[in-house]
C-alpha positions as CSV (number, residue, x, y, z in Angstrom):
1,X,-5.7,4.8,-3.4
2,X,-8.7,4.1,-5.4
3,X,-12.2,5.0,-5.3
4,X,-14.6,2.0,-4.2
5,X,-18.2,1.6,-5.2
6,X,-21.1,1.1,-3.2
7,X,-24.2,0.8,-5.3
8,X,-24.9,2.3,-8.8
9,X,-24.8,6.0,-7.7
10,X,-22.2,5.9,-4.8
11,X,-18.7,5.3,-3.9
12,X,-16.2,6.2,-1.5
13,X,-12.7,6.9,-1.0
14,X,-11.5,4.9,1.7
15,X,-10.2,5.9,5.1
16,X,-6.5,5.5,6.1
17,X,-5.6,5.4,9.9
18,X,-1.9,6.1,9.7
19,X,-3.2,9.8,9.3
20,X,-6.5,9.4,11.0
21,X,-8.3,10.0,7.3
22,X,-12.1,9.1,7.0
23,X,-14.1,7.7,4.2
24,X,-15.1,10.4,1.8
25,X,-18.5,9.8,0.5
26,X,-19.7,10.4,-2.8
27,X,-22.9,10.6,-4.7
28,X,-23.8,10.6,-8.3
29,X,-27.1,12.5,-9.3
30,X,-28.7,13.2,-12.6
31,X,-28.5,17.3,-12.4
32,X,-25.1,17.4,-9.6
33,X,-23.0,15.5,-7.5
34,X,-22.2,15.7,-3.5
35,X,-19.5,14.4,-1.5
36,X,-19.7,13.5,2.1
37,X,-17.0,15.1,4.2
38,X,-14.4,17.6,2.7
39,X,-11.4,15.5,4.2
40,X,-9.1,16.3,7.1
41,X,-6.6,18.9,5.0
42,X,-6.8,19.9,1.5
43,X,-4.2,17.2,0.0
44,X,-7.0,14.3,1.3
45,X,-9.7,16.6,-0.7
46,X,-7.1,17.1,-3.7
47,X,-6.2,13.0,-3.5
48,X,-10.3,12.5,-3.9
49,X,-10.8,14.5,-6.3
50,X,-8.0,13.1,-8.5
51,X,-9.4,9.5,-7.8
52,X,-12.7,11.1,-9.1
53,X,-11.1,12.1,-12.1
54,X,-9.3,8.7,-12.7
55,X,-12.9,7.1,-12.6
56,X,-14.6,9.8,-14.9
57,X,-16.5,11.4,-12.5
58,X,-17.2,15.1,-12.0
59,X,-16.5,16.9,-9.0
60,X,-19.1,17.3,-6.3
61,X,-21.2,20.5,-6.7
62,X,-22.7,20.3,-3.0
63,X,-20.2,18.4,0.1
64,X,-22.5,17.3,3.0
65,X,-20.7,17.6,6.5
66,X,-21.2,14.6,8.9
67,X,-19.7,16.8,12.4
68,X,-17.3,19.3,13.2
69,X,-13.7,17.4,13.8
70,X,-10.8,18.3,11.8
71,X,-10.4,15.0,9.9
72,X,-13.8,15.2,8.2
73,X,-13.5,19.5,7.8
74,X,-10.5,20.9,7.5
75,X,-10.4,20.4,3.6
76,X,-13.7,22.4,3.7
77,X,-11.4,25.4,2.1
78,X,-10.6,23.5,-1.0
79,X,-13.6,22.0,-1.9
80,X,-15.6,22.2,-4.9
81,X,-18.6,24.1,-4.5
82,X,-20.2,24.4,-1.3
83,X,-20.5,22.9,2.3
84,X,-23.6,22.0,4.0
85,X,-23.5,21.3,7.5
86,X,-26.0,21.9,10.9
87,X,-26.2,24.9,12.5
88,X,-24.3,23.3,15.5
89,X,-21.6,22.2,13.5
90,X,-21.2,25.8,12.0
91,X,-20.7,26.8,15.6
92,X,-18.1,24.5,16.4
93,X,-16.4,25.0,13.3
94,X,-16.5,28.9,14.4
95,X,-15.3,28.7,17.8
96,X,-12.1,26.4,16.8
97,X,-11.2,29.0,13.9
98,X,-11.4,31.5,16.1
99,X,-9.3,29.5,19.0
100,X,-6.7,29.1,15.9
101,X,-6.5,32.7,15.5
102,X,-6.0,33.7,18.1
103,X,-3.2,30.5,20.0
104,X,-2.2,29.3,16.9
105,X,-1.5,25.6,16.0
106,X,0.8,24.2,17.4
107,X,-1.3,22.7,20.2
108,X,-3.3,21.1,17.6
109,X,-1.0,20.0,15.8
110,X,0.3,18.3,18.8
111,X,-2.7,16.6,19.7
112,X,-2.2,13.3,18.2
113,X,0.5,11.9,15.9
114,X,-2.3,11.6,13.4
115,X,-2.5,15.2,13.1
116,X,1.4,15.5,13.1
117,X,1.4,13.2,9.8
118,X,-1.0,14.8,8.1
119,X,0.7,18.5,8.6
120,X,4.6,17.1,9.0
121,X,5.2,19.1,5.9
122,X,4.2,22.4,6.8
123,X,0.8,22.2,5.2
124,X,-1.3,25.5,6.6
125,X,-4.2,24.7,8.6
126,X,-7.0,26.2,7.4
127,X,-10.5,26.3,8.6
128,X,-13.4,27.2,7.0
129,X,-17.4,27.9,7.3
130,X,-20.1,26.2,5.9
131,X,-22.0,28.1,3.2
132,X,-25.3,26.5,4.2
133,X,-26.9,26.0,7.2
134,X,-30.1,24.0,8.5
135,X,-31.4,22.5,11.4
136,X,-32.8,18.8,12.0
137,X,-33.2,17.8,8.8
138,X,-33.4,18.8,5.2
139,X,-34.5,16.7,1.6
140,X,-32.0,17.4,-1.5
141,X,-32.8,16.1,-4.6
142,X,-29.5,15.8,-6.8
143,X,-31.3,14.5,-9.7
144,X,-33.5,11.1,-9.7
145,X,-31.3,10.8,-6.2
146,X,-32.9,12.3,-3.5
147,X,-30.8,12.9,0.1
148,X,-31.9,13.0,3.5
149,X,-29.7,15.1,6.2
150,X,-30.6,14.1,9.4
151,X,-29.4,15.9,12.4
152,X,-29.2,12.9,15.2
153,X,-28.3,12.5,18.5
154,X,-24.8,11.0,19.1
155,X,-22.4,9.5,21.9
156,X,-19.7,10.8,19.2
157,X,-20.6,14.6,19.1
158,X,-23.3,16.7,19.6
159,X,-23.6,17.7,16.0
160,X,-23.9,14.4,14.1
161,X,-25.5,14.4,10.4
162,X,-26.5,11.1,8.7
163,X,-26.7,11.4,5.2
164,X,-29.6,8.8,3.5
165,X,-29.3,8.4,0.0
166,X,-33.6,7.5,0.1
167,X,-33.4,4.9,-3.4
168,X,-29.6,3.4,-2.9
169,X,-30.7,2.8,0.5
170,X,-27.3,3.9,1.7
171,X,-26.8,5.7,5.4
172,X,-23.2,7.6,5.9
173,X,-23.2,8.0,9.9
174,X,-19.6,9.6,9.8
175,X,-18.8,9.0,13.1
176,X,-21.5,9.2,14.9
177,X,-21.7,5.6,16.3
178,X,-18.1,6.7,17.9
179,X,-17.2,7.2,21.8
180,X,-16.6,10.5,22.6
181,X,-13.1,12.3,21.8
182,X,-10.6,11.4,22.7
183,X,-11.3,8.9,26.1
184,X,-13.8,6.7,23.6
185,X,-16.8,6.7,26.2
186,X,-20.3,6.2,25.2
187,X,-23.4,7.8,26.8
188,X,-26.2,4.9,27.1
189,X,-28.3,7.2,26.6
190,X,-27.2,9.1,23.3
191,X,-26.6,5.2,22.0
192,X,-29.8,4.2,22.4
193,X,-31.7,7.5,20.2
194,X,-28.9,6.8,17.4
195,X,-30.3,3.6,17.3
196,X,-33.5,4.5,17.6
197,X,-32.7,6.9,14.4
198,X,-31.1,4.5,12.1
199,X,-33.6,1.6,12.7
200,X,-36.0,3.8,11.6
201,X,-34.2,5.2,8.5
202,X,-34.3,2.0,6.3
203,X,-31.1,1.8,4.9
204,X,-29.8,-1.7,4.1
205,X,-25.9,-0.4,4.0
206,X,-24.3,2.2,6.6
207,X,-20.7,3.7,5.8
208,X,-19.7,5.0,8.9
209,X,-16.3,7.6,9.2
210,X,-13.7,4.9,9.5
211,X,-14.1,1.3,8.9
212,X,-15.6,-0.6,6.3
213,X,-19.7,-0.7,5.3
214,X,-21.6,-2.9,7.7
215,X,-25.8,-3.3,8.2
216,X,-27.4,-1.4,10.0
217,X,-28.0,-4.1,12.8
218,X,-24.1,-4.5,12.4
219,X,-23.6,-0.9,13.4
220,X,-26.5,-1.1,16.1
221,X,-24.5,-3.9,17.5
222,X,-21.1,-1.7,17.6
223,X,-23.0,1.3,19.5
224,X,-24.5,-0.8,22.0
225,X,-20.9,-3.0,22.5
């Protein structure tokens, strides 16, 4: 699979829903780059990363996590650099390493025949903390490309991060504009602050975790549905 490009500084590497595998984000700045999402085990991160390198482009320095679920974290532990992620999303992240521990994995595993594909060959399931931590929101600057992380409320999770690239005016909403896993319902009232949130971001082109870019008003549209 190859990497696709969404303005001068950004591309992504596109989901697959045979394995349940999101869009991984990626960011180009003068002084570093960041990804979006470390991927759902470490082959997804290790198939990025050698899409990267078929394209030229170094490996991310920083990787900014949209919410907790497996698909977008557990690559975390092969990553380049560090991870980024809210403090409620370190919690999760916590409490489901722990619940590994201590049961194993063979009920997640189970779960859903995406997770079955993406660990049918024995692949160890590994999960990992963020190095850094904030709380409702944060500015990087990557060079001549500053980021916002924005810690928003969510019918998805209750840890979503949008990530604003401020001059590509480009929003990844991972999956934030999502039902709830896994019966897919949508709390009115968690739809209606997202929206509030991304219609007052700016952003003329929103990635979310899996499906294709859209507008902003397209994606308002899809929460709302």
């Amino acid at each position: 699979m190859k990497l696709k490009r969404l303005s001068d500084r950004i591309w992504y590497y596109p989901y697959e829903e045979l394995r349940d595998r999101p869009n991984l984000g990626y960011i180009k700045g003068d002084s570093f780059s960041v990804a979006v999402d470390a991927g759902h085990s470490a082959s997804h991160t290790e198939e990025f990363y050698r899409a990267l390198a078929e394209e030229g482009l170094p490996l991310p320095t920083l990787t900014i996590i949209t919410h907790w679920h497996w698909d977008h974290t557990f690559g975390m532990h092969s990553v380049n650099g560090l991870c980024i992620a809210n403090s409620k999303t370190k919690q999760h992240l916590s409490e489901i390493r722990d619940k590994l521990r201590k049961e194993g994995t063979a009920e997640f595993i189970n779960m859903h025949d995406s997770i079955r594909r993406e660990y049918s060959d024995d692949k160890p399931v590994i999960v990992t903390l963020p190095e850094i931590v904030f709380d409702k929101e944060l500015l990087i600057d990557a060079g001549n490309c500053p980021i916002r992380l924005i810690n928003s409320q969510s019918p998805h999770t209750d840890d979503s991060t949008l990530v604003y690239v401020i001059d590509e005016k480009v929003l990844f909403i991972g999956d934030s504009n999502s039902g709830e896993f896994p019966g897919g319902s949508k709390r009115r009232d968690l739809c209606e602050e997202l929206v509030k949130t991304i219609s007052s971001i700016g952003a003329e082109i929103c990635l979310e975790g899996h499906w294709t870019p859209d507008t902003p008003d397209g994606i308002i549209k899809d929460i709302m549905s």
